[in-house]
RODO-2510 file (C-alpha; in nm, 4 decimals, decimal comma):
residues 492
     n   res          X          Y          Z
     1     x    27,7694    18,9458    36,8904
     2     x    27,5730    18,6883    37,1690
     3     x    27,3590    18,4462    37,0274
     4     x    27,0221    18,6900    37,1498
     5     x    27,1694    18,9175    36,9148
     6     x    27,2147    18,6955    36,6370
     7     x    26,8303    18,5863    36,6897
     8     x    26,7156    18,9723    36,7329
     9     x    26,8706    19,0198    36,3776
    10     x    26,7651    18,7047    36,2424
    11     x    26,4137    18,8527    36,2936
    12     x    26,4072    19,1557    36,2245
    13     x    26,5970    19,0756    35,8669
    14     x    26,2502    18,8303    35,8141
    15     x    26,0260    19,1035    35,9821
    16     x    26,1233    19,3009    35,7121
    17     x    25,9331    19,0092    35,4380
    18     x    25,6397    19,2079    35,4615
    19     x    25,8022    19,5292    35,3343
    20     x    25,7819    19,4012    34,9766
    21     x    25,3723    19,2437    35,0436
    22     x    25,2408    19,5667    35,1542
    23     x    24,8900    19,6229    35,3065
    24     x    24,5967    19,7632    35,0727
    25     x    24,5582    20,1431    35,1436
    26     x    24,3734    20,4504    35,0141
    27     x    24,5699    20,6014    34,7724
    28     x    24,4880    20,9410    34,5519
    29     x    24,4149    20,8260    34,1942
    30     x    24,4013    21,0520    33,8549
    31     x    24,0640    21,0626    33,9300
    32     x    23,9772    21,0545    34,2899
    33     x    24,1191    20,8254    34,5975
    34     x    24,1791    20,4720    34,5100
    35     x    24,0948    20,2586    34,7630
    36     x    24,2676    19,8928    34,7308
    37     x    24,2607    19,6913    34,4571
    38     x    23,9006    19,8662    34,3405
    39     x    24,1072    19,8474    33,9802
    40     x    24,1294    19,5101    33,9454
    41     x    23,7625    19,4169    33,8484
    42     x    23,5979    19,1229    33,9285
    43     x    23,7629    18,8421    34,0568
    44     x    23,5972    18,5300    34,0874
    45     x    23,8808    18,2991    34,1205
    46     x    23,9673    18,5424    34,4930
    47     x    23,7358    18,3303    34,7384
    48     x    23,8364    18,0007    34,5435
    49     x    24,2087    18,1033    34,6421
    50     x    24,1629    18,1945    34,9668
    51     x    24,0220    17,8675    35,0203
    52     x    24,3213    17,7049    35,0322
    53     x    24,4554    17,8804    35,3100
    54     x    24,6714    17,6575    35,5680
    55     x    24,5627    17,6962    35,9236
    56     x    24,8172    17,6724    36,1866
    57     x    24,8626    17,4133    36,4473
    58     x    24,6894    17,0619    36,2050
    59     x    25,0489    16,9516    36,0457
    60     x    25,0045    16,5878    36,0169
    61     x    25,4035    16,5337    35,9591
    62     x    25,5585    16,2141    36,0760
    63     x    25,8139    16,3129    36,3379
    64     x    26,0315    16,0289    36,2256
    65     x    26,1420    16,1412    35,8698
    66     x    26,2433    15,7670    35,8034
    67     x    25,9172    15,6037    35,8235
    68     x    25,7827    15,7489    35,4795
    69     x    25,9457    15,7506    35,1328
    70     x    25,7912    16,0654    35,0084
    71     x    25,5334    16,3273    35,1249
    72     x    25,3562    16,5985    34,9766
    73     x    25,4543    16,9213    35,1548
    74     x    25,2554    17,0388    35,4326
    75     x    25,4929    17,3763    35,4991
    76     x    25,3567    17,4970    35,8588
    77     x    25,6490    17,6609    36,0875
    78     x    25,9941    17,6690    35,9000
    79     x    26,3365    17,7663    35,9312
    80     x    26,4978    17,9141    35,6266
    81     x    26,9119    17,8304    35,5656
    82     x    27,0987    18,0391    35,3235
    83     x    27,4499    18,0640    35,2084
    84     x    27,6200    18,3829    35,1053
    85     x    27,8528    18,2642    34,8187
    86     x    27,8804    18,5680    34,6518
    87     x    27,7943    18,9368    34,6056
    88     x    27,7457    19,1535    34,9040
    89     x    27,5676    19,0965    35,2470
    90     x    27,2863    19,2537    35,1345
    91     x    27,2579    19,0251    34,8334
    92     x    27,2197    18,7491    35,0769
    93     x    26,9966    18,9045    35,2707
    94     x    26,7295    19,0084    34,9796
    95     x    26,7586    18,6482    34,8972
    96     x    26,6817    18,5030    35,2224
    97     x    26,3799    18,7757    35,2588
    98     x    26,2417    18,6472    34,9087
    99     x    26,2941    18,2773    35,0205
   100     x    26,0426    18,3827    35,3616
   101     x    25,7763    18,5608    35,1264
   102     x    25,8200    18,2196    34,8976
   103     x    25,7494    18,0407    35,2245
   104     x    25,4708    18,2491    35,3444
   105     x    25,3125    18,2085    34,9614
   106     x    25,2890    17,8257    35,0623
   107     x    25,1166    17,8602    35,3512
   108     x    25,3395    17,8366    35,5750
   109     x    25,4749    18,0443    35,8864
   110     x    25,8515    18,1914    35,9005
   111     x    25,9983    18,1283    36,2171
   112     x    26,3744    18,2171    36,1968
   113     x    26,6315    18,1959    35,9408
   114     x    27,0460    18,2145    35,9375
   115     x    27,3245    18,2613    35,6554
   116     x    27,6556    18,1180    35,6762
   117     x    27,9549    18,2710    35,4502
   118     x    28,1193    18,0026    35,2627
   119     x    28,2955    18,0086    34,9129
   120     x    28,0911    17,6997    34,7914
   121     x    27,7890    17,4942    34,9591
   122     x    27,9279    17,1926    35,2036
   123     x    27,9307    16,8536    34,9261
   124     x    27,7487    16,6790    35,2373
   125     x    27,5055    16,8881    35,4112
   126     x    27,4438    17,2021    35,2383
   127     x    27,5760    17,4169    35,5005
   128     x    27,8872    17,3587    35,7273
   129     x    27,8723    17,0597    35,9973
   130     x    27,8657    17,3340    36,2579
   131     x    27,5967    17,5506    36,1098
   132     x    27,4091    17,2379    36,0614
   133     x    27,4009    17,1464    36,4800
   134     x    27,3548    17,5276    36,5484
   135     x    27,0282    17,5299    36,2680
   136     x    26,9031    17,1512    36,4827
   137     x    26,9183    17,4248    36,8116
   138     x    26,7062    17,6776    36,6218
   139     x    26,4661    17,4112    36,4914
   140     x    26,4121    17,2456    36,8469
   141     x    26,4134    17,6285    37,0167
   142     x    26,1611    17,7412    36,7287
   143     x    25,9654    17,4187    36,7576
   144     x    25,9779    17,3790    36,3568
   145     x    25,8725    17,0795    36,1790
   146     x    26,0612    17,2208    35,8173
   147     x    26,3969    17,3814    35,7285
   148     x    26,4231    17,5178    35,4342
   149     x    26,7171    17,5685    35,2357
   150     x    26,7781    17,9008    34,9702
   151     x    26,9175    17,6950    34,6692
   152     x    26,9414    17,3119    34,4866
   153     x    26,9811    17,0276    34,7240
   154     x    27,1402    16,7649    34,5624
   155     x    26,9865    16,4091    34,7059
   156     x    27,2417    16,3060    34,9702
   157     x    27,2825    16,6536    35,0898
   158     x    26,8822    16,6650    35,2109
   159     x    26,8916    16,3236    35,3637
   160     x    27,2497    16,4229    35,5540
   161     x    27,0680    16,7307    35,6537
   162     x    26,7732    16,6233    35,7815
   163     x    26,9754    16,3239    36,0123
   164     x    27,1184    16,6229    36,1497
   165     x    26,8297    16,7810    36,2073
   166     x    26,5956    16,5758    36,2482
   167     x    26,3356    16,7345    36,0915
   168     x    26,1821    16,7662    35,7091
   169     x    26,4616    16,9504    35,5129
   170     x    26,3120    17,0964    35,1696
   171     x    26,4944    17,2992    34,9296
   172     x    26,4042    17,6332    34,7272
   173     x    26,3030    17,4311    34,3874
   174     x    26,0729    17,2091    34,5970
   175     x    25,9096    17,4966    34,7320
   176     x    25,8257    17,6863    34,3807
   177     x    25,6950    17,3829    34,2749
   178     x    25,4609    17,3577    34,5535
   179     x    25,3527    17,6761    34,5121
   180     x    25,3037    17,6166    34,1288
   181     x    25,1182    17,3451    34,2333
   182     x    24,8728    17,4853    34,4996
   183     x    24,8022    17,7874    34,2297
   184     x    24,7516    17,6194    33,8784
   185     x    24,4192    17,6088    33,7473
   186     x    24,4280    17,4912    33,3539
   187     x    24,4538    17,1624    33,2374
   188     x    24,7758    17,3139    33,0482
   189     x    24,8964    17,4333    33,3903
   190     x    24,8778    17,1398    33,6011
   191     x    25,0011    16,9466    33,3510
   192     x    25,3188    17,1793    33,3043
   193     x    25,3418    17,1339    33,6940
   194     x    25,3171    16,7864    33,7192
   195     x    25,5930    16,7264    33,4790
   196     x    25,8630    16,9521    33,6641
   197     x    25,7406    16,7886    34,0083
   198     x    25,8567    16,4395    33,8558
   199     x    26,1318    16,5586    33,6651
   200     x    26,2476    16,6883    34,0286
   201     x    26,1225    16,3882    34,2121
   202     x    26,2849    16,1354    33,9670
   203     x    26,6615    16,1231    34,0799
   204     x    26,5142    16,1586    34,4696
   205     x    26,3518    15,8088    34,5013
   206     x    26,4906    15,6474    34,8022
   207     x    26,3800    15,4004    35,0386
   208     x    26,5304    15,1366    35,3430
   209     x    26,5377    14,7838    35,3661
   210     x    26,4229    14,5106    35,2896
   211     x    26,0577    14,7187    35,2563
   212     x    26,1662    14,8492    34,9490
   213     x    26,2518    14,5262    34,7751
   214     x    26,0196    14,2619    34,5220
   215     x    26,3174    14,0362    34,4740
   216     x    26,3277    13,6920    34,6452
   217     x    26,5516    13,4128    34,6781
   218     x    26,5813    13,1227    34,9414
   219     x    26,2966    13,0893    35,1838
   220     x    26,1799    13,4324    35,2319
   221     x    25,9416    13,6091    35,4223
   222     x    25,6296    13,4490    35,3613
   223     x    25,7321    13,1204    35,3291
   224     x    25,7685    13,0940    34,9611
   225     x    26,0400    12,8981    34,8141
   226     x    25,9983    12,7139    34,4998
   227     x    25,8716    12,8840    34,2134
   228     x    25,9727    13,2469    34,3986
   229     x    26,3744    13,2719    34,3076
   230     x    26,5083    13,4789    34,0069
   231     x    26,5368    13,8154    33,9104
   232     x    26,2687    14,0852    34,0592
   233     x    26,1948    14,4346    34,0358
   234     x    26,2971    14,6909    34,3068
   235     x    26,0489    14,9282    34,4309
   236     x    26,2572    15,2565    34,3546
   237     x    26,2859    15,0308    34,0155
   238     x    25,9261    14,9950    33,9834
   239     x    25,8731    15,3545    34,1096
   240     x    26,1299    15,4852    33,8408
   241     x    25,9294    15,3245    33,5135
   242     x    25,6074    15,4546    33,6353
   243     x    25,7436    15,7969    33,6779
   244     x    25,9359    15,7938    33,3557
   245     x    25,5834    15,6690    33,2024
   246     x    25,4035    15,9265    33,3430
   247     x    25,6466    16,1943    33,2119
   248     x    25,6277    16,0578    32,8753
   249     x    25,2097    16,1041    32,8944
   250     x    25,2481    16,4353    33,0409
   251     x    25,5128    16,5445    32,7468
   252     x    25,2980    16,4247    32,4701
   253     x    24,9895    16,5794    32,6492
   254     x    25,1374    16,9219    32,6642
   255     x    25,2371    16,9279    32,2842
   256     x    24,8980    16,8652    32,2093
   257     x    24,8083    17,1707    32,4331
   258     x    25,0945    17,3519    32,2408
   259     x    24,9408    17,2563    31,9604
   260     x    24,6044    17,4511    31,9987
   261     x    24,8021    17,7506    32,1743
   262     x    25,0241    17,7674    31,8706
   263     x    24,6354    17,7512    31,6558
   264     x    24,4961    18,0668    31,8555
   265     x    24,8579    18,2559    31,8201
   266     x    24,8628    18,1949    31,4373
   267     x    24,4747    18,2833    31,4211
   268     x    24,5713    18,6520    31,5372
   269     x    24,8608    18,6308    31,3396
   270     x    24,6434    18,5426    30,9957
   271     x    24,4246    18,8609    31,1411
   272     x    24,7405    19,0860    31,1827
   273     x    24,7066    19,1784    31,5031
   274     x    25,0593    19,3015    31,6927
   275     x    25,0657    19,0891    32,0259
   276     x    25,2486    19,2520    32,3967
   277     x    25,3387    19,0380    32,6245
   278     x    25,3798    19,1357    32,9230
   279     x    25,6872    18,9855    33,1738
   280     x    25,8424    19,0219    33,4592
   281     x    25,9578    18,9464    33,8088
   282     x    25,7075    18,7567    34,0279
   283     x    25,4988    18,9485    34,2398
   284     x    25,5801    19,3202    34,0382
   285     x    25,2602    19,3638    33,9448
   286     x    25,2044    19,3201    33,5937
   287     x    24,8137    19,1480    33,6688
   288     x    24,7541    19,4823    33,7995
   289     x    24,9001    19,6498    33,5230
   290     x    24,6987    19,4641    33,2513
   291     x    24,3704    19,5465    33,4460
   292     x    24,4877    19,8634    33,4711
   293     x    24,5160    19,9280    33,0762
   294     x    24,2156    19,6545    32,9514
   295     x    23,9710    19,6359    33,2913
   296     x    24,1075    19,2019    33,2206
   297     x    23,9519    19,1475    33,5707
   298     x    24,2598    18,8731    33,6707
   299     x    24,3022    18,7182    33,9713
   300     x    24,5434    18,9880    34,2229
   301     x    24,7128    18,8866    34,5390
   302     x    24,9674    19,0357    34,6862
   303     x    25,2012    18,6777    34,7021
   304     x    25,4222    18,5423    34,4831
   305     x    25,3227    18,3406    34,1588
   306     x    24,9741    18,4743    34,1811
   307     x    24,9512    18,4212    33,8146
   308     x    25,0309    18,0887    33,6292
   309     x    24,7916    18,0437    33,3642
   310     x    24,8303    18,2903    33,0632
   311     x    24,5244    18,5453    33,0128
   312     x    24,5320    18,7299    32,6544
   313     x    24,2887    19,0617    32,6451
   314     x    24,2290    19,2526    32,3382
   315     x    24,3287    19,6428    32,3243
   316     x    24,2993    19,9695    32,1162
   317     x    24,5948    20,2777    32,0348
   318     x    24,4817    20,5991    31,9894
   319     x    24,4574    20,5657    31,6445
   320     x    24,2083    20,2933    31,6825
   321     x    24,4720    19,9866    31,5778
   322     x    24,4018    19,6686    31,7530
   323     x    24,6910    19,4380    31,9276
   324     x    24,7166    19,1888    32,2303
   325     x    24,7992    19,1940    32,5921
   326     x    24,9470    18,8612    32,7372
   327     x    24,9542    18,8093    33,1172
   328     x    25,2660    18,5202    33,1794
   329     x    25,3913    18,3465    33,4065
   330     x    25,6227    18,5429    33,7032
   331     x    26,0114    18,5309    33,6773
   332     x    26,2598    18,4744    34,0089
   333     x    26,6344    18,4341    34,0288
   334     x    26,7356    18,0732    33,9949
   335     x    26,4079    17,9713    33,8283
   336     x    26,4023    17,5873    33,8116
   337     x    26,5014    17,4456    33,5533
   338     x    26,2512    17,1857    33,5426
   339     x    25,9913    17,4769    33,5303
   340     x    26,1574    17,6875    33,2140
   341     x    26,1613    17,3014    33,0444
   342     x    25,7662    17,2378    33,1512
   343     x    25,6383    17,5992    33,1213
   344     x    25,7633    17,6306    32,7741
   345     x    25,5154    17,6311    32,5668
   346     x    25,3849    17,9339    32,7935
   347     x    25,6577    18,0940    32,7608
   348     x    25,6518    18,0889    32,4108
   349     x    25,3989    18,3904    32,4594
   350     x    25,6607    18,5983    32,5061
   351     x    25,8931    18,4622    32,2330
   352     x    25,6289    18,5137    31,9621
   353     x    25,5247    18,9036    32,0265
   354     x    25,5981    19,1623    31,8777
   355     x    25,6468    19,3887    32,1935
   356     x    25,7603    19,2889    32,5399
   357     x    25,6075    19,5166    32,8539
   358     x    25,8995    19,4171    33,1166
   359     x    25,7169    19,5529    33,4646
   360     x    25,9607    19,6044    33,7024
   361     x    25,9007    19,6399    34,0889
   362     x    26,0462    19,9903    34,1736
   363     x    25,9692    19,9887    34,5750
   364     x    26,1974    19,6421    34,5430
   365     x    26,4993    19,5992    34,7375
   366     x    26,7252    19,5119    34,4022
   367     x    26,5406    19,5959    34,0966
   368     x    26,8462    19,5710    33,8941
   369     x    26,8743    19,2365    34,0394
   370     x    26,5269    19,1484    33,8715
   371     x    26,5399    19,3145    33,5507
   372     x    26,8783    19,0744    33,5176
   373     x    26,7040    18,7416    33,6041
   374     x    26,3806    18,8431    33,4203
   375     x    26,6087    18,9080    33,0637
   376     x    26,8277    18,5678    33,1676
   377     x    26,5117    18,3420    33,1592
   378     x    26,4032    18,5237    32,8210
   379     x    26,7197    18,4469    32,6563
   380     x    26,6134    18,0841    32,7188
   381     x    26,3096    18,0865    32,5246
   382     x    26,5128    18,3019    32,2749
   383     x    26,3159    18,5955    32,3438
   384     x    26,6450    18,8609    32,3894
   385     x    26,5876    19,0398    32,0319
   386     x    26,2447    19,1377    32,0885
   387     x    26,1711    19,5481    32,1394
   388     x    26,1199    19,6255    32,5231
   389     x    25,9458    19,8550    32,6723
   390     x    26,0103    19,8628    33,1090
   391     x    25,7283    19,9649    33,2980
   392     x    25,8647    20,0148    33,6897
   393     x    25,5753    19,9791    33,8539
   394     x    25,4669    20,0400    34,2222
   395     x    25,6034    20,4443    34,1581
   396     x    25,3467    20,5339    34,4397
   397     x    25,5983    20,2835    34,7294
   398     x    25,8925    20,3152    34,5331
   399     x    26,2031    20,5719    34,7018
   400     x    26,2133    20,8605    34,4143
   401     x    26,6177    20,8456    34,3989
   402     x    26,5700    20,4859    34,3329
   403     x    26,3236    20,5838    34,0308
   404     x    26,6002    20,8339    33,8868
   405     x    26,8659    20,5489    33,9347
   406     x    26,6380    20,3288    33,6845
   407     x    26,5284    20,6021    33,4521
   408     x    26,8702    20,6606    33,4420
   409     x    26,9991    20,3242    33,3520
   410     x    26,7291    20,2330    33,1363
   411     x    26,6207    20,5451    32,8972
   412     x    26,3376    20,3216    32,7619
   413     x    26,1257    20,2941    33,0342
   414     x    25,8230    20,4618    33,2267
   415     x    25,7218    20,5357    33,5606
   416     x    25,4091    20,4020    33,6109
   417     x    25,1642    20,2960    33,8902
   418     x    24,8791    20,0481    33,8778
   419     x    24,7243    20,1098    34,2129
   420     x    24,7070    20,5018    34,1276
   421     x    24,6863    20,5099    33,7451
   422     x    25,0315    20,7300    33,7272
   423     x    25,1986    20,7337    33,4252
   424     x    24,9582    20,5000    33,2226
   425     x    24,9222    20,7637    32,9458
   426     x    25,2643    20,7949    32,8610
   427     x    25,3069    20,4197    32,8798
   428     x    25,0475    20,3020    32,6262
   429     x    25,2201    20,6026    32,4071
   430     x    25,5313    20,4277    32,4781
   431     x    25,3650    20,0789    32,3446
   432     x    25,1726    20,2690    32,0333
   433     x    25,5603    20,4172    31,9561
   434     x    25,6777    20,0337    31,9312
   435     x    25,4472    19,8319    31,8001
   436     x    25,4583    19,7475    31,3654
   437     x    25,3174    19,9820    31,1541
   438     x    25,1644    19,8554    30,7984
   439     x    25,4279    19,9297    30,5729
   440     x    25,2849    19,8963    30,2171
   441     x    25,1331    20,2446    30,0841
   442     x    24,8192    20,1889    29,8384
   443     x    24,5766    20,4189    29,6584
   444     x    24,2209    20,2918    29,6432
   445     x    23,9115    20,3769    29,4788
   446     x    23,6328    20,1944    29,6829
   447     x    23,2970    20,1666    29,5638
   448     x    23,0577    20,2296    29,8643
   449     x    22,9251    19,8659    29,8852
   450     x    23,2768    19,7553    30,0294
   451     x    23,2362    19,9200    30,2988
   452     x    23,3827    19,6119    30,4869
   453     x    23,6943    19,7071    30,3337
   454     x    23,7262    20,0555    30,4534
   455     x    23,6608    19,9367    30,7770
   456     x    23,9887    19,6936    30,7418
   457     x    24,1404    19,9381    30,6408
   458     x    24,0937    20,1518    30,9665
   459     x    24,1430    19,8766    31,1769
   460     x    24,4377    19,7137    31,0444
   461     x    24,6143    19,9819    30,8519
   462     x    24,7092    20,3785    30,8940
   463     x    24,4672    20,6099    30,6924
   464     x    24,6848    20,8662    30,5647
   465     x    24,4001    21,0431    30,3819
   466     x    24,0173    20,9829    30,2871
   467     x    23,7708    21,1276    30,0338
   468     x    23,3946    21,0504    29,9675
   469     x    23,3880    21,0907    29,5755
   470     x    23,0476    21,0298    29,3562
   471     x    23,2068    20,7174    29,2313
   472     x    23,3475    20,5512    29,5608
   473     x    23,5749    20,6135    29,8849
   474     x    23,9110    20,7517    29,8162
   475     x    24,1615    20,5684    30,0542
   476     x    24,5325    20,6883    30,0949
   477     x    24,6755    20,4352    30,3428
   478     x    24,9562    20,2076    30,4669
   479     x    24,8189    19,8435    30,5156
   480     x    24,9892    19,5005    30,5650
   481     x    25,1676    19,2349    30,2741
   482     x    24,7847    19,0630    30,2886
   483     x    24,5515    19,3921    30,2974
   484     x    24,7782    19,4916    30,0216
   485     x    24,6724    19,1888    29,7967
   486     x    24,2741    19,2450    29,8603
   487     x    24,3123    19,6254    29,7532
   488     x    24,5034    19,5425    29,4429
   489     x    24,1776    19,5310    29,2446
   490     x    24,0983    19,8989    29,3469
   491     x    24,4236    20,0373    29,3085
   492     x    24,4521    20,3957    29,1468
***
């Protein structure tokens, strides 16, 4: 295959980035056309967003990668450079297409991108010495001033790369953290985001010379002498302690923040109110699906890691019992470790409820491949014995045999669409079907100035039958261990 060819594949693998971010359309709703997102509610946080935007052609990047220690990102035309390691070609390929929609979430524009087959990444530059002059070609053909690479740099394998390059050289962590960082709103949030950004930036100090250095001995630069010799302090050194302080702040911040998260979660608790929480792969459209069911009104866009800050929304079964939708945080293979360690206490929404609503992207290349890395970050948090109910979204983009394949594989799970309302019915059925019942059966006699008590009863409990009597409401109901104590008095 030439090299034209190569590039004419190269593209048309990234041209195909867009396939999983499709465009808004009219589509024929249980009730009439749907146009867009017309679902969603209002969302004030949209224009706020789309501020943010990156416009092409202002990079400010230093050409000279060794004249600054560190920069923030400023992602503008990039290169992506995977490796396929293992698993099949197309494996690779879905990877490299995610890494180009991660790219595109940052702002920034996809300009070419290459895999190389090896049975392990090369110790000093990532990819082979040969793929790494044939990626400096691209990057100078291209005109890119970033190469991204799909997977963990270690520190001397960026700073090889980019002296072969000669260009910025970021890797896949560094980019979800950027994006984490351009899209949290909370306190909680930035916080969490913050911490993973220095936990990644801490064993990447570096710097050159004699620029880097407080230490002095001998007649040195300015002139000083006497009174200057003896031990000094570095400036990675100095760098290092204030990080390491920082992260220290930032830990004891967040456990404060856990604290009053774990306040609200044991307040619904005390109530006993069941709590979903709903997870899943980034960008699969569980927002959508919780203003779908509760009209929640969060923030949609069709990128990845729309959603970082948790939103909880109160809903009603059938039978008029009251529980909890969570919104979390988005999943993706090879999640950062520094992120599952900052995002914790967020994740914990998930660990404590009584119901997990795992959306699944059905029009996705590999949605096999996401169900696996969703359940792998949940068994982190401990989160694996939970009952699940799997929601594959998107049914009105999805291929039908692929929608068979899942229902096939995964008996437990609904076909649903948020754009279109498909399938909602059965799902909240589905939901109803798992979440706790009251357990404890009671006979009551209530006289007809508690009616507060009758009205707990409905809410929190299942009436199993009800008479008005001249002396008092006649309950037959299941309730809860604590209804169960304030009825004793009225038992039968």
């Amino acid at each position: 295959m030439t090299n034209t060819q190569n590039k004419t594949s190269r593209r048309s693998l990234l041209a195909e980035r867009a396939a999983a971010l499709g465009e808004e359309t009219t589509l024929p709703g249980p009730d009439g056309p749907v146009v867009g997102w017309d679902t969603d509610g209002d969302q004030f946080d949209r224009e706020e967003r789309e501020a943010l935007r990156r416009v092409a052609g202002l990079s400010t990047e230093l050409e000279d990668v060794t004249e600054v220690e560190y920069r923030q990102l400023r992602l503008e035309r990039v290169v992506l450079a995977g490796l396929w390691t293992e698993g099949t070609s197309l494996d690779a390929e879905n990877s490299l297409r995610e890494l180009a929609a991660l790219a595109e979430t940052a702002g920034s524009q996809v300009l070419d991108g290459l895999i190389q087959r090896r049975d392990k990444p090369d110790p000093a530059t990532y990819v082979g010495s040969g793929k790494a002059q044939e990626l400096r070609d691209i990057v100078i053909a291209e005109g890119a001033d970033t190469v991204i690479c799909d997977g963990e740099l270690g520190p001397s394998q960026r700073r090889a790369l980019e002296d072969v390059v000669k260009v910025k050289v970021i890797d896949r962590t560094a980019l979800i953290l950027d994006i984490f960082a351009q899209h949290a709103k909370s306190r909680e949030g930035r916080a969490q985001v913050e911490l993973a950004q220095l936990q990644y930036l801490l064993p990447r100090l570096r710097g050159w010379g004699d620029s880097m250095s407080r230490q002095a001995g001998g007649r040195v630069a300015g002139g000083e002498g006497i009174g200057s010799r003896g031990p000094g302090e570095t400036k990675i050194e100095l760098d290092r302690r204030r990080i390491n302080t920082r992260i220290a702040k930032l830990r004891r911040d967040i456990r404060g923040m856990k604290s009053a998260r774990d306040t609200k979660r044991s307040s619904r608790r005390a109530g006993n109110v069941p709590s979903v929480a709903i997870v899943g792969y980034t960008n699969a459209g569980k927002s959508s699906l919780l203003n779908r069911l509760t009209g929640a009104g969060v923030l949609v866009q069709n990128q990845l890691f729309a959603t970082l800050d948790p939103t909880v929304r109160r809903a009603e079964t059938s039978d008029g019992r009251t529980y909890t939708l969570a919104d979390t945080v988005g999943f993706v293979r090879a999640l950062p470790h520094q992120l599952v360690e900052a995002f914790r206490s967020t994740l914990e929404e998930a660990a404590e409820a009584d119901v997990l609503l795992h959306v699944v992207d059905g029009s996705h290349p590999d949605p096999e491949g996401q169900i696996s890395a969703v359940r792998e970050v949940l068994a982190d948090v401990d989160a694996t014995d939970i009952p699940e109910v799997i929601a594959v979204n998107k049914a009105d983009l999805a291929d039908p045999e692929t929608l068979a394949q899942l229902r096939r594989n995964h008996p437990h799970s609904v076909v649903v669409s948020a754009r279109t309302g498909l399938g909602i019915p059965e799902l909240l059925q589905a939901l109803e079907d798992e979440l706790p019942r009251p357990d404890l059966r009671v006979e009551v006699l209530l006289p007809y100035e508690r009616g507060d008590l009758v009205s707990r009863i409905h809410s929190e409990g299942e009436v199993l039958a009800e008479q008005h009597t001249a002396e008092g409401t006649r309950v037959h109901a299941k309730v809860s261990q604590d209804l169960h104590g304030v009825l004793g008095e009225f038992a039968v």
